[in-house]
C-alpha positions as CSV (number, residue, x, y, z in Angstrom):
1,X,-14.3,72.9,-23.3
2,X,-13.4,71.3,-26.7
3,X,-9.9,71.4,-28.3
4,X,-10.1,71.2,-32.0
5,X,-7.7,70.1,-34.2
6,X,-8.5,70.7,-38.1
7,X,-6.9,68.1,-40.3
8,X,-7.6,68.7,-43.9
9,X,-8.3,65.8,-45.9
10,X,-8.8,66.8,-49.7
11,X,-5.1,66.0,-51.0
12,X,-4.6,63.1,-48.8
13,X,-5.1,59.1,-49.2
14,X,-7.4,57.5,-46.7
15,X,-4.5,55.8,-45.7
16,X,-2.2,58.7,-44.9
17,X,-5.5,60.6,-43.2
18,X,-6.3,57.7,-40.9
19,X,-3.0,57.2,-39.8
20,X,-2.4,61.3,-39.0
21,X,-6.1,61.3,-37.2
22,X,-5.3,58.4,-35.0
23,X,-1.7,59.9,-33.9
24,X,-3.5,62.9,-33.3
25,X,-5.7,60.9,-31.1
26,X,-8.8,63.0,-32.4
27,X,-12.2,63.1,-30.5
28,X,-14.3,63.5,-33.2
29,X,-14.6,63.3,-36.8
30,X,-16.4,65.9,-39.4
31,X,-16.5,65.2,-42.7
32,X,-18.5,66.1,-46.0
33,X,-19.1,63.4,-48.4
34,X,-18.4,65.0,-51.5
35,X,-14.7,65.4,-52.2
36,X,-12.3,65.2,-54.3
37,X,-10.0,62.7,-53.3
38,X,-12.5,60.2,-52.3
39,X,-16.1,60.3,-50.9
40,X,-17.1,60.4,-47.4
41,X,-18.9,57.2,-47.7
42,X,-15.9,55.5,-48.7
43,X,-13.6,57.1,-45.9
44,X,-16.8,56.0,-43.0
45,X,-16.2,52.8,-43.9
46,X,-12.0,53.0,-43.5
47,X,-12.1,54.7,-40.4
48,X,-14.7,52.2,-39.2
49,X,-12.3,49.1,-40.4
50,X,-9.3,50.8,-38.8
51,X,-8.9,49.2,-35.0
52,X,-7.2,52.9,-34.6
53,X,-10.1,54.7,-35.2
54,X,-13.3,52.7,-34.9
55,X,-14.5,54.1,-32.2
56,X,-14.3,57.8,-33.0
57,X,-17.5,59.7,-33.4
58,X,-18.0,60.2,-37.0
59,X,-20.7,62.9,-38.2
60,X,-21.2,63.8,-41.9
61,X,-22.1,67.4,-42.6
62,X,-23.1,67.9,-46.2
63,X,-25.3,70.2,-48.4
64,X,-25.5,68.0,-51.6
65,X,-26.0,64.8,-50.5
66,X,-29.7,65.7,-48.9
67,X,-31.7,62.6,-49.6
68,X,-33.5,60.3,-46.9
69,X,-31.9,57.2,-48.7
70,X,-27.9,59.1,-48.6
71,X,-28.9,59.3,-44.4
72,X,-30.0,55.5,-43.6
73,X,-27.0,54.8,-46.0
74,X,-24.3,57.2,-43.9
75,X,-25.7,55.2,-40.6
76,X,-25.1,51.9,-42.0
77,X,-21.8,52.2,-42.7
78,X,-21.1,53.7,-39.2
79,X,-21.6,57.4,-39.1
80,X,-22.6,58.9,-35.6
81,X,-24.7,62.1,-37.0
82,X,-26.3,63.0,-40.6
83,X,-26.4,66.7,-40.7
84,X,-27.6,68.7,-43.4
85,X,-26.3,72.5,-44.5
86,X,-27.1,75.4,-43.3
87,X,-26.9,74.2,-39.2
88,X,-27.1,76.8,-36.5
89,X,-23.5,77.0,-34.9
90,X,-24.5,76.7,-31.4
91,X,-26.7,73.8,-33.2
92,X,-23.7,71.9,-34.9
93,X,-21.6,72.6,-31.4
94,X,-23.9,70.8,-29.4
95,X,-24.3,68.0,-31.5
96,X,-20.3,67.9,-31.7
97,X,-21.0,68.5,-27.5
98,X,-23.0,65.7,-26.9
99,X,-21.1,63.2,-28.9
100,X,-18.2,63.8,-27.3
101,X,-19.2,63.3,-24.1
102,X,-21.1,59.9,-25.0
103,X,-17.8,58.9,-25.8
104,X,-16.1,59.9,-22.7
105,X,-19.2,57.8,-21.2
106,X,-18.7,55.0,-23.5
107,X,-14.8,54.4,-22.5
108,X,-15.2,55.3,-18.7
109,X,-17.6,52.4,-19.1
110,X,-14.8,50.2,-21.2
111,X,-12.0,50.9,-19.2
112,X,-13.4,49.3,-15.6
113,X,-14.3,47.0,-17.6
114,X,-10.7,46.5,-19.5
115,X,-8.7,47.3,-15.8
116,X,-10.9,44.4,-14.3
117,X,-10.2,42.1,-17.6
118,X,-6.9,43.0,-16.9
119,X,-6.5,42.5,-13.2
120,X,-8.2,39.4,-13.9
121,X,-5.7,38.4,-16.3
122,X,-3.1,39.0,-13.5
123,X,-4.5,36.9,-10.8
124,X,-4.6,34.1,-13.0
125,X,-1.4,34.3,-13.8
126,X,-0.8,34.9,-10.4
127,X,-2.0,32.0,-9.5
128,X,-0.6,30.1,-12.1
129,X,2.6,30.6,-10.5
130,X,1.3,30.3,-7.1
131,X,0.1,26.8,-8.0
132,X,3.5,26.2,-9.6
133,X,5.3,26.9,-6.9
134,X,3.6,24.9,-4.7
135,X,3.5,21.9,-7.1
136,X,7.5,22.5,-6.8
137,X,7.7,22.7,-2.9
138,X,5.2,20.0,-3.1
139,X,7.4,17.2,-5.0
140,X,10.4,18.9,-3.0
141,X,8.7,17.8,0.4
142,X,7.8,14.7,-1.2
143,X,11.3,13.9,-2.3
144,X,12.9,15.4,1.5
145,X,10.4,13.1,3.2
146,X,11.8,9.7,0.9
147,X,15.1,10.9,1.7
148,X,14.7,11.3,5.3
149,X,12.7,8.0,5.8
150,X,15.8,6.1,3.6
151,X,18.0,7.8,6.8
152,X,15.5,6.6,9.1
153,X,15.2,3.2,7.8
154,X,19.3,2.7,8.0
155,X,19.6,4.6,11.2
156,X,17.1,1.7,12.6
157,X,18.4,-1.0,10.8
158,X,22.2,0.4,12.4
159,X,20.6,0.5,15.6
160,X,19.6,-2.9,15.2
161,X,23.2,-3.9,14.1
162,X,24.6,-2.1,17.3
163,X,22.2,-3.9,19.3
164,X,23.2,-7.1,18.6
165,X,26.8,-6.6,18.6
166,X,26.0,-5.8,22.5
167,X,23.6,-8.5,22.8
168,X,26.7,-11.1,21.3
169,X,29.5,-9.2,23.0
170,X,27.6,-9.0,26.8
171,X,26.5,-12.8,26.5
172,X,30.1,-13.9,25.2
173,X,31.6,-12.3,28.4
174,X,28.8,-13.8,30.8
175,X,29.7,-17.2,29.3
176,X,33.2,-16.8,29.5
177,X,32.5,-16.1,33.4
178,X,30.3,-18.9,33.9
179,X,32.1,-21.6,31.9
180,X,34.8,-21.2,34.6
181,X,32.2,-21.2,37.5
182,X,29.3,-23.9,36.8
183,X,27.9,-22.9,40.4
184,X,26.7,-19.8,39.2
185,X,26.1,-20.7,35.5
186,X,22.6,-18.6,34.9
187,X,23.4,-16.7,37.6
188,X,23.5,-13.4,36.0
189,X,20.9,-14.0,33.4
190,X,18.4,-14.3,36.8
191,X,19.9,-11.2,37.9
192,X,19.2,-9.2,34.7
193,X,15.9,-10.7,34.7
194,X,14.9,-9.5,38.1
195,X,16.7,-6.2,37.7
196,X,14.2,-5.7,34.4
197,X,11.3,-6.6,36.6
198,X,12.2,-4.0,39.2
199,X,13.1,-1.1,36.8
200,X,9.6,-2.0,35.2
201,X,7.8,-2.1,38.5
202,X,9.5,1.5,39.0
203,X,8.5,2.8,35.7
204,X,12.0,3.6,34.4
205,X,12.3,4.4,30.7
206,X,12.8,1.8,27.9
207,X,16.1,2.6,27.0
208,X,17.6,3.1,30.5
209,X,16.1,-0.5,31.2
210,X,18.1,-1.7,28.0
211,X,21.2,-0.7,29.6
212,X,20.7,-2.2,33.2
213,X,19.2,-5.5,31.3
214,X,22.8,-5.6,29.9
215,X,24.7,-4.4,32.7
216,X,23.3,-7.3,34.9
217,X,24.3,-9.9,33.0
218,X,28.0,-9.5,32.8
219,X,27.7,-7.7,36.9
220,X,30.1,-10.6,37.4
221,X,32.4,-10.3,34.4
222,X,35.6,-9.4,37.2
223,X,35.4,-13.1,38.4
224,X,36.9,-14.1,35.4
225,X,40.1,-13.0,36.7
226,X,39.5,-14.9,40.1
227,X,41.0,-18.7,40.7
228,X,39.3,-21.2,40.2
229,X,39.4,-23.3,43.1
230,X,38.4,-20.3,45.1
231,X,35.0,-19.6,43.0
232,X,34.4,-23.1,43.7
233,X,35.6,-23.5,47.6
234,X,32.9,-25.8,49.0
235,X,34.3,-24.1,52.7
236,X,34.2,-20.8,54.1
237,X,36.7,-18.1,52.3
238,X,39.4,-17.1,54.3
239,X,40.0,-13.0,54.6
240,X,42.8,-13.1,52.0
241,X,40.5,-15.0,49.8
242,X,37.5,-12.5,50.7
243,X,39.7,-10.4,49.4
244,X,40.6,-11.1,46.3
245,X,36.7,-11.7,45.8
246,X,36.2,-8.4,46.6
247,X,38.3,-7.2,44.0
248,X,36.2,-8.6,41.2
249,X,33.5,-5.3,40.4
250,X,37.0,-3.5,40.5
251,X,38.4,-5.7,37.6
252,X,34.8,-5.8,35.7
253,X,34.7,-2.1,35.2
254,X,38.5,-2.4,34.0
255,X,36.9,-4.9,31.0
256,X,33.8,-2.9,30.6
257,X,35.4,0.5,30.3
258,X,37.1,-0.1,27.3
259,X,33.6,-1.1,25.1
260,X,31.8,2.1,24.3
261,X,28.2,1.4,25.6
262,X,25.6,3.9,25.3
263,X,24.4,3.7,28.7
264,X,26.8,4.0,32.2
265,X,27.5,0.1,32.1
266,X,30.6,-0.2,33.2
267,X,30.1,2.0,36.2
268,X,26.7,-0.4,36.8
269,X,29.1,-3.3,37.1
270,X,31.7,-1.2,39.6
271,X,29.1,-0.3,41.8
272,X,26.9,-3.3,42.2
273,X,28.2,-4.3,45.8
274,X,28.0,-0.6,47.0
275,X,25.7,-0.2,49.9
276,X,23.9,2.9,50.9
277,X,25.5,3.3,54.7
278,X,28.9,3.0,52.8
279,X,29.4,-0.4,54.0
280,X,29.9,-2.5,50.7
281,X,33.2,-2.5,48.3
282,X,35.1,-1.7,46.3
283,X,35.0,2.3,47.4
284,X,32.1,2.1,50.5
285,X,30.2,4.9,47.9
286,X,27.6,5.8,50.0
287,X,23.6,7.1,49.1
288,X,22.6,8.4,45.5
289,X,26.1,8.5,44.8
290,X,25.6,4.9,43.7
291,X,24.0,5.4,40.4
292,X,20.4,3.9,40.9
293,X,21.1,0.7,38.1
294,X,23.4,-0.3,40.5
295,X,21.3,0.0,43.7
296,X,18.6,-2.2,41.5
297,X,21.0,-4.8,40.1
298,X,22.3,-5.1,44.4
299,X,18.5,-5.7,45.3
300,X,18.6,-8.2,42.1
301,X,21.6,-9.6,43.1
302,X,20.8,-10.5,46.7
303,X,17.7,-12.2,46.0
304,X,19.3,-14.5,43.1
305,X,22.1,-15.7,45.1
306,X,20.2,-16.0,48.7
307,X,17.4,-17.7,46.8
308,X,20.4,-20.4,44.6
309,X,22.6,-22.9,45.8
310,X,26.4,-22.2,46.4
311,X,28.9,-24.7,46.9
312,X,29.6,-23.2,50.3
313,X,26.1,-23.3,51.6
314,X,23.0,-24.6,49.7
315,X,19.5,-22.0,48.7
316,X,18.3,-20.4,51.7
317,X,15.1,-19.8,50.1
318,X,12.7,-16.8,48.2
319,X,11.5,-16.2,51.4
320,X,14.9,-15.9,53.4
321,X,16.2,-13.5,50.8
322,X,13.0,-11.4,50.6
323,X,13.2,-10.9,54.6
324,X,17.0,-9.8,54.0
325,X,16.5,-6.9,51.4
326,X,13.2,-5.6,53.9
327,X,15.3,-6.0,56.6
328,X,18.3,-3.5,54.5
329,X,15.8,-1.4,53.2
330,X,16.7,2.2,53.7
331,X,19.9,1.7,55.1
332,X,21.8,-1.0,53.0
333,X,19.2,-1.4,49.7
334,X,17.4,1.2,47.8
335,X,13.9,1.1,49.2
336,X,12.5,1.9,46.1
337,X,14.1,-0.6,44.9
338,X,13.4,-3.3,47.2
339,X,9.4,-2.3,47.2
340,X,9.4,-3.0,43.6
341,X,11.5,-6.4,44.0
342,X,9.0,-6.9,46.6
343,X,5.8,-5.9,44.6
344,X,6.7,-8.1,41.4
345,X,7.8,-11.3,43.9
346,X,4.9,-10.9,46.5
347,X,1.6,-9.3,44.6
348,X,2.7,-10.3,41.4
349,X,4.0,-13.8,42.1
350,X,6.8,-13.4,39.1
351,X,8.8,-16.2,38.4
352,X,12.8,-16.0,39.4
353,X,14.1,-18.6,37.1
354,X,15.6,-20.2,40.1
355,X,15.7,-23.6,38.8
């Protein structure tokens, strides 16, 4: 059904009467062409001009403008319909009918059309900021990642700082040691040597093999507070001087404990005379209470000195102090242990800087 609104237009300026039919939001426009005011040719042309109102259906109904030449004109300049007086009613209605509903065609048509422009319009700003965002977080990743490998970088290079403060502070002390007992000068350097060997052989991580490397060579530091004269007695040591010898892992832990190491060292250097039946010193710690550096360092250990000269007996041999750990294995020496020491000496003929 149509709703009609009539909007007289005799009195009015074309101005005035666009701007009251496109508030009115009118369907359809009627007009005659000869009027007062102005003519309908004239006012075709406004309303087709006018954004407002250019695409409202425009027919002319007119009784003195009856010409072929006034119709082609009237179509030129935009009219919908030409219709001539007299018109049947029902005639004009269905002519008023039909372009109506062309127009409701026409814009159901548009408007998809102007929602998809629309959501089109959308997605790209939609991704317009999706882009920028991610251009953001980008450069803020990129910026996170330079920071965090400047951290990395002087977290190593710290590391590396660290490490060689050990490195001077563990070989000061194993000089101190030896300087005061040239028998054993290089001793513990051997020591840590075979010790790395073993822990190798046995697969034991990097780091942990760090800390027993260090450990080993200062596993004698507690001589330092030993006489001389009884590190270097050519003769047997007598029970008092026994010991006092025995007293030295004791005094090494008491050194050691005071530097912060990252690794158990000082307890390394306590417990490397301990002896799995409980028969070594300073404590007779028994089993896997000895921390297992320790049990490698006493395999070490044995092998160095048996296989060195001392000024109270001279070098026994490789051989002699590779039959003494397998003959303590299981009940004095770590077996593990001593099948590695045994593995890297035997199969893999390594060299135990003996000389």
């Amino acid at each position: 059904m149509l709703n009609v609104n009539i909007i007289p237009g005799t009195s009015r300026s074309v101005a005035s009467l666009l701007d009251i039919t496109a508030r009115k939001q009118a369907d359809l426009i009627i007009s005659d062409i000869l009027m007062p005011v102005m003519d309908g040719f004239q006012f075709c042309k406004e309303v087709r001009g006018n954004e407002k109102t250019a695409d409202i259906p425009l027919v002319f109904y007119t009784a003195a403008y009856l010409d072929k030449r006034d119709e082609e004109l009237a179509l030129k300049l935009g009219a919908d319909k030409f219709i001539r007086k007299p018109i049947d009613p029902e005639e004009l209605l269905r002519v008023v009918q039909n372009l109506t509903e062309e127009r409701q065609e026409r814009e159901a048509v548009a408007k998809p059309a102007a929602v998809k422009e629309e959501k089109q319009d959308v997605m790209k700003l939609y991704n317009e900021r999706v882009v920028k965002k991610l251009e953001e977080k980008t450069l803020r990743l990129e910026e996170e990642v330079v920071e965090r490998r400047k951290v990395e970088d002087e977290l190593r290079r710290s590391h590396s700082r660290i490490s060689q403060v050990y490195h001077e502070v563990v070989y000061t002390l194993a000089s101190a040691v030896e300087k005061r007992d040239p028998y054993t000068a290089g001793h513990q350097t051997r020591v840590a040597k075979i010790a790395e060997a073993i822990a190798r052989e046995l697969g034991r991580p990097e780091d942990e093999i760090r800390g027993l490397v260090l450990a080993s060579a200062i596993h004698d530091i507690g001589k330092i507070n030993i006489p001389g004269e009884i590190l270097m007695k050519p003769t047997k040591l007598s029970d008092a001087e026994l010991t006092l010898i025995r007293t030295h892992p004791l005094t090494g832990y008491e050194i050691i404990a005071k530097v912060e190491f990252p690794w158990p060292v000082a307890t390394m250097v306590l417990q490397h005379h301990e002896r799995l039946d409980g028969s070594g010193y300073p404590y007779e710690v028994m089993g896997e209470d000895i921390i297992l550096e320790s049990r490698i360092i006493a395999v070490a250990d044995v092998v160095e000195a048996m296989s060195s000269h001392r000024p109270y007996r001279p070098a026994v041999g490789i051989q002699k102090a590779l039959e003494e750990i397998e003959a303590g294995k299981g009940k004095l020496y770590d077996p593990d242990a001593v099948d590695a020491c045994l593995e890297v000496v035997k199969e893999k003929h390594m060299e135990l800087f003996t000389q």
